[in-house]
C-alpha atoms as an extended CHARMM CRD file, in Angstrom:
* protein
*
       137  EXT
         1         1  UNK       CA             -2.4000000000      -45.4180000000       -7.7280000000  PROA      1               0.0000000000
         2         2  UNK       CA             -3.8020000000      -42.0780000000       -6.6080000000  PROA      2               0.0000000000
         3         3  UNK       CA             -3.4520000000      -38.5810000000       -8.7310000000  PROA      3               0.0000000000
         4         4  UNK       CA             -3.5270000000      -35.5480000000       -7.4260000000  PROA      4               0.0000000000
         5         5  UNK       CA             -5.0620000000      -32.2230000000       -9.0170000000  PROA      5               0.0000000000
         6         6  UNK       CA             -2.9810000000      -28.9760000000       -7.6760000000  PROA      6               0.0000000000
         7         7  UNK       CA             -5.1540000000      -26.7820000000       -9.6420000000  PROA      7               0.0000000000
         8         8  UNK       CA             -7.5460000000      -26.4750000000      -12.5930000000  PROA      8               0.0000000000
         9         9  UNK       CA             -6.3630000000      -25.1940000000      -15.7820000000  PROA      9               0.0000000000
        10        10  UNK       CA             -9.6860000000      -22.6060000000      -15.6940000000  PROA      10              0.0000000000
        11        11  UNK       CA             -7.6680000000      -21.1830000000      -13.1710000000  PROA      11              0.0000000000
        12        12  UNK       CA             -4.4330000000      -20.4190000000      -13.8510000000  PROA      12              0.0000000000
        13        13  UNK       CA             -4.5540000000      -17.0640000000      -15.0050000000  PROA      13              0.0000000000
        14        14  UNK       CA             -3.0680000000      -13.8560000000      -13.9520000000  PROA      14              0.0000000000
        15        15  UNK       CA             -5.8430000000      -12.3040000000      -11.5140000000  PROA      15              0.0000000000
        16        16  UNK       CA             -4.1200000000       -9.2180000000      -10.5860000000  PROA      16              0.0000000000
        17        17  UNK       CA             -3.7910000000       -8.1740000000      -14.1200000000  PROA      17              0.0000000000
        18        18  UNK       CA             -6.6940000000       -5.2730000000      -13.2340000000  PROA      18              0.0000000000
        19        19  UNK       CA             -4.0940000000       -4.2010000000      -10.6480000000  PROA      19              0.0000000000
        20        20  UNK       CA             -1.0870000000       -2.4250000000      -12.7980000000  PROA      20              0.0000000000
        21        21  UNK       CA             -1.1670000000        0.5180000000      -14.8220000000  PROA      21              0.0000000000
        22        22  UNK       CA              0.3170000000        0.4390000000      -18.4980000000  PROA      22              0.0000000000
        23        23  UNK       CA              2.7830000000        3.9440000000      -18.0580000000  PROA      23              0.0000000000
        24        24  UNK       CA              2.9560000000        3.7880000000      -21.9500000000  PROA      24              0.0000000000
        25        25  UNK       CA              6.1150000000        3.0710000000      -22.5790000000  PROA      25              0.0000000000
        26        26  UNK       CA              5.8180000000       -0.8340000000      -22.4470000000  PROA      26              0.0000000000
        27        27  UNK       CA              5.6160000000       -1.1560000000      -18.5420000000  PROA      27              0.0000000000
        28        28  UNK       CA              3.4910000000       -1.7550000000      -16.1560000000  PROA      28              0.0000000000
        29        29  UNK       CA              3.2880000000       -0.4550000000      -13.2920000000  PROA      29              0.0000000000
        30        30  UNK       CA              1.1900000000       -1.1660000000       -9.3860000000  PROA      30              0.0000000000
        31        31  UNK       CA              0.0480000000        2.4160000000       -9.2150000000  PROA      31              0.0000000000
        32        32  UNK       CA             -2.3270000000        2.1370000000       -6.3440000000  PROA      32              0.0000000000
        33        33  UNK       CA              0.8240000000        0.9570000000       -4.1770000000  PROA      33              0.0000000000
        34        34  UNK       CA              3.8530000000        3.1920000000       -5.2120000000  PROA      34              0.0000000000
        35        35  UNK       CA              4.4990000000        6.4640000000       -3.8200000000  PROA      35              0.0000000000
        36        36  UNK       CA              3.8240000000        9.5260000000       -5.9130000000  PROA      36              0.0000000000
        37        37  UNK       CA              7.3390000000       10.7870000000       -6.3990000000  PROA      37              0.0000000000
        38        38  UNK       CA              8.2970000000        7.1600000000       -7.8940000000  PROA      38              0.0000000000
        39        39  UNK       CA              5.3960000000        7.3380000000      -10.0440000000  PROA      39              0.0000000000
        40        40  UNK       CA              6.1760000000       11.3170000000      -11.3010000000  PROA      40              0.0000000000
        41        41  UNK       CA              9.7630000000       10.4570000000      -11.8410000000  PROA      41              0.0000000000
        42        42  UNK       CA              9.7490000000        6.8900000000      -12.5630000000  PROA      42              0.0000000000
        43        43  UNK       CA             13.7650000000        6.8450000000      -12.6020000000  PROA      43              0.0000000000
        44        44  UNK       CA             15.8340000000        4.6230000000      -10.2680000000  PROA      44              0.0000000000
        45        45  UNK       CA             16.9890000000        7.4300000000       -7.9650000000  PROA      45              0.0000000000
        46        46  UNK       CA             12.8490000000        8.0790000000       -6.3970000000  PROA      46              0.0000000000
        47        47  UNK       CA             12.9590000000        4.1860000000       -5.0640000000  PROA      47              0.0000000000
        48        48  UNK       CA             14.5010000000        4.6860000000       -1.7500000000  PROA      48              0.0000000000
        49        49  UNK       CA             13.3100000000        3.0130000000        1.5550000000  PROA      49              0.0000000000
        50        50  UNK       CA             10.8940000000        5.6970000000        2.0960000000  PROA      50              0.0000000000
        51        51  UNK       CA              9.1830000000        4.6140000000       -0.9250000000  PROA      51              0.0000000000
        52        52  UNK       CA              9.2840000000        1.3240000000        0.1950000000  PROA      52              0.0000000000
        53        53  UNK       CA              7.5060000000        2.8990000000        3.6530000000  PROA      53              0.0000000000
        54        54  UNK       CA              4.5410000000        3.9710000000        1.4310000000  PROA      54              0.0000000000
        55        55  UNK       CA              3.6030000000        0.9840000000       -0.0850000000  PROA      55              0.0000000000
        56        56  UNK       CA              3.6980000000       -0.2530000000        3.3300000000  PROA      56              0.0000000000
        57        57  UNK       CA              1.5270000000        1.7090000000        4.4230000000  PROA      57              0.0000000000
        58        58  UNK       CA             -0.9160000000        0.6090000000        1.9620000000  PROA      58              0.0000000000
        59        59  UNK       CA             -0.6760000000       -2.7360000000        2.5680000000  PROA      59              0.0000000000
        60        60  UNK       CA             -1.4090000000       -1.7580000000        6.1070000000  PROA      60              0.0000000000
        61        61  UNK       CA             -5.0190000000       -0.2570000000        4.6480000000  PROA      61              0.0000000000
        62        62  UNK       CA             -5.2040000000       -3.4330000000        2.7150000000  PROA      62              0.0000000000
        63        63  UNK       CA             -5.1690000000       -5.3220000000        5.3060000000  PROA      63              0.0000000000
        64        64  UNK       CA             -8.2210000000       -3.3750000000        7.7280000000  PROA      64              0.0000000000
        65        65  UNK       CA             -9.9310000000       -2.5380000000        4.5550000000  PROA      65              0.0000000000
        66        66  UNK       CA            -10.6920000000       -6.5740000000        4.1260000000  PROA      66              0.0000000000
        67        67  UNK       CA             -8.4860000000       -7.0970000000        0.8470000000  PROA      67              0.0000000000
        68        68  UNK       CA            -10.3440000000       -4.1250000000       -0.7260000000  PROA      68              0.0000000000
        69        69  UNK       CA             -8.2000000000       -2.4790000000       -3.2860000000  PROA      69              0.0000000000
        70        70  UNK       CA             -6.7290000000        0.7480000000       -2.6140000000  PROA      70              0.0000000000
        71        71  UNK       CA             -8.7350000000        4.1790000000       -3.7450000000  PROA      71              0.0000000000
        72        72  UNK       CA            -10.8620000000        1.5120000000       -5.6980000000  PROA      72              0.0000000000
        73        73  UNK       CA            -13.8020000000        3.9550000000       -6.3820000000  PROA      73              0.0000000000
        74        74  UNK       CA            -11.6790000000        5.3960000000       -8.9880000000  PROA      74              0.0000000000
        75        75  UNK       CA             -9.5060000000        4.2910000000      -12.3220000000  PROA      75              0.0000000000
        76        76  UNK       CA             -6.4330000000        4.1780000000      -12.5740000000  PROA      76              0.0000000000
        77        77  UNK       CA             -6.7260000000        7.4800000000      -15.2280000000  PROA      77              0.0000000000
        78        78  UNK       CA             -8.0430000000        9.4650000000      -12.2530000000  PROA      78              0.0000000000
        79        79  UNK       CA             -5.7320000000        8.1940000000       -9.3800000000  PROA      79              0.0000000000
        80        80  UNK       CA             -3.1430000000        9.1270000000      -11.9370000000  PROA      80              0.0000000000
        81        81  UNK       CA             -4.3270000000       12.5480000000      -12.9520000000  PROA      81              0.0000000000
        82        82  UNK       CA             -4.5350000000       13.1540000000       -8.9700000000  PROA      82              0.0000000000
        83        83  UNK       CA             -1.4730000000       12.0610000000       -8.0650000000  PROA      83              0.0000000000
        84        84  UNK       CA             -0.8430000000       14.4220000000       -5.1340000000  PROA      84              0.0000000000
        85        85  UNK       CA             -4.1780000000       15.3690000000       -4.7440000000  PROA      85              0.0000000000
        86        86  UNK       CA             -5.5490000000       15.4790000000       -1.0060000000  PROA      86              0.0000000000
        87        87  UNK       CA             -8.6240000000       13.3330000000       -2.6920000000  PROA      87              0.0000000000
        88        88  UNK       CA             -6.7830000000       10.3550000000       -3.5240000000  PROA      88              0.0000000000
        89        89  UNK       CA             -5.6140000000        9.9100000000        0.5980000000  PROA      89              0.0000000000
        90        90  UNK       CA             -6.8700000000        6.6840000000        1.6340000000  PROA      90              0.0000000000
        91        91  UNK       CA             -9.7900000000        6.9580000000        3.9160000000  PROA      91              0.0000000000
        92        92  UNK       CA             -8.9970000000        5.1500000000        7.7720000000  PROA      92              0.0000000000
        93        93  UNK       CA            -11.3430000000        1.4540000000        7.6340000000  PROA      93              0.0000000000
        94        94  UNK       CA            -13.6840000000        1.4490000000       10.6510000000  PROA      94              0.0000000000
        95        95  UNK       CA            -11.7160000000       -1.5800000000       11.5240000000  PROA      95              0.0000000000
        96        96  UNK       CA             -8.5400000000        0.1650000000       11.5690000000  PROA      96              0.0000000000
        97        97  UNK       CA             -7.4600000000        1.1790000000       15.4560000000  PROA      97              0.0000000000
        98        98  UNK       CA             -6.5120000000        4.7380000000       15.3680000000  PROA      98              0.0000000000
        99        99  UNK       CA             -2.8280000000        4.0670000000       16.8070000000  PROA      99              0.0000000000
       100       100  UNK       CA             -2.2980000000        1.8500000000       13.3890000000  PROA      100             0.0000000000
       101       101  UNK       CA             -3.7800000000        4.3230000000       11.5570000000  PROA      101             0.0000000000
       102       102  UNK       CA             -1.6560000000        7.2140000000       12.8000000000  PROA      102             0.0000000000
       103       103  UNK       CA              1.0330000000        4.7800000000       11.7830000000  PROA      103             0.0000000000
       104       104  UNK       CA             -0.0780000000        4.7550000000        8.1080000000  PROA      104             0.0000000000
       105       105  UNK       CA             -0.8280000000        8.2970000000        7.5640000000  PROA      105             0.0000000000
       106       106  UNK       CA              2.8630000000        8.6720000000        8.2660000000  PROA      106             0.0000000000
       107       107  UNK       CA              4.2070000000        6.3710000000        5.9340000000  PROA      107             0.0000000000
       108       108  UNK       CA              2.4050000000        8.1220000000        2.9540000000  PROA      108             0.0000000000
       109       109  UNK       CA              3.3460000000       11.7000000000        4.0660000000  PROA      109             0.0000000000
       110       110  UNK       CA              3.6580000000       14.0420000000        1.2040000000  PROA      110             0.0000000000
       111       111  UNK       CA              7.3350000000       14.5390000000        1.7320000000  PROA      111             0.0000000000
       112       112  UNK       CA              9.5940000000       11.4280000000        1.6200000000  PROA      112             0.0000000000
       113       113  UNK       CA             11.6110000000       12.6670000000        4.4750000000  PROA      113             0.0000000000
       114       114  UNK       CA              8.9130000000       13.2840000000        7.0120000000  PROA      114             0.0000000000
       115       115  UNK       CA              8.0470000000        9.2100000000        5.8000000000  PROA      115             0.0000000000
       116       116  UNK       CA              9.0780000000        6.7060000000        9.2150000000  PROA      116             0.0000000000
       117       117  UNK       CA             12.2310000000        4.8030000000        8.2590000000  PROA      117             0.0000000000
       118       118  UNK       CA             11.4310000000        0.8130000000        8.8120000000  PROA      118             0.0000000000
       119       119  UNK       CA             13.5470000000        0.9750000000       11.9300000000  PROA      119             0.0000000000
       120       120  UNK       CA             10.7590000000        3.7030000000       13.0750000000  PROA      120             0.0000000000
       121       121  UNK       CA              8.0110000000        1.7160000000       11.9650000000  PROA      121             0.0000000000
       122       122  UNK       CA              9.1770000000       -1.1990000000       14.1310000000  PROA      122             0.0000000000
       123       123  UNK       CA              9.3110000000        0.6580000000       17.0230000000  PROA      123             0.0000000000
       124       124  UNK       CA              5.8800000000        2.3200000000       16.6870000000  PROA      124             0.0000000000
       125       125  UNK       CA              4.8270000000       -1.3640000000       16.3160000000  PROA      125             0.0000000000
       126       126  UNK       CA              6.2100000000       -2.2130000000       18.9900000000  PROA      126             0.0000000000
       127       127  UNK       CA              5.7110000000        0.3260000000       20.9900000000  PROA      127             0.0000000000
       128       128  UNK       CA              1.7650000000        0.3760000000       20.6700000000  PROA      128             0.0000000000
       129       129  UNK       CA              1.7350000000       -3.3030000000       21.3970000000  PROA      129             0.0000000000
       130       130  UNK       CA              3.1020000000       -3.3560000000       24.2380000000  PROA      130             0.0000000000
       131       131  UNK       CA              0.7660000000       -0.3490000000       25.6180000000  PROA      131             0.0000000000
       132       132  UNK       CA             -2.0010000000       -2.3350000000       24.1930000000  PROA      132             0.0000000000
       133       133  UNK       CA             -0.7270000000       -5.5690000000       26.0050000000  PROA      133             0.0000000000
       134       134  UNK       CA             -0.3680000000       -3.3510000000       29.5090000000  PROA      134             0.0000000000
       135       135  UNK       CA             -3.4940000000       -2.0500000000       29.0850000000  PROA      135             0.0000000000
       136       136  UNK       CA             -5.3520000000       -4.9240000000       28.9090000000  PROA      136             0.0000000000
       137       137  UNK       CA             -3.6150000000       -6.8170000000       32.0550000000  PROA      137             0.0000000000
């Protein structure tokens, strides 16, 4: 009879720990990927859809940027203290086509309500696939 090893016990540990913020009053929080006015307010009432549509938009970066973790030249002290700050905007990764990138710079507008809605964001999607796809014929 055969055993299998699914993983070693080395390596079961949390490796995203490095990756939330302790807001001090016993939770943690992925501050690199929530929109500023969740993080300011932290109540229910800031985590609407458009909040949703920034962290999107991160993940977006995430995924040009080759995994790289957002604004990771800085701590998480100094992405806090410069929370709105125009030098904590993600910079585009040369990877990153400039249609998809015009994409994310409007998910993490300042104001929530010039944010895409997902039904938006679909439609830009598709929208600059399909003149990608025509394009190329």
């Amino acid at each position: 009879m055969f055993g299998v090893q699914v993983s070693l016990p080395g390596l079961c540990r949390d490796v995203y720990a490095d990756e939330y913020f302790d807001i001090g009053d016993g939770r943690i929080i992925p501050l690199r990927w929530m929109a500023p006015e969740v993080v300011a307010d932290a109540s229910e009432r800031c985590w609407t859809s458009f909040a949703d549509v920034w962290s999107f938009g991160v993940v977006v970066y995430e995924v040009f940027a080759g995994g790289r973790r957002p604004l990771d030249d800085r701590s998480d002290v100094e992405v806090l203290a410069g929370l709105n700050s125009p030098a904590n905007r993600l910079v585009r990764p040369p990877t990153c086509p400039t249609d998809v990138w015009t994409l994310v710079e409007a998910c993490m507008a300042d104001f929530v309500h010039r944010r895409p809605t997902f039904s938006d964001v679909v439609n830009l999607i598709y929208e600059s696939t399909t003149s990608a796809l025509q394009s190329t014929a």
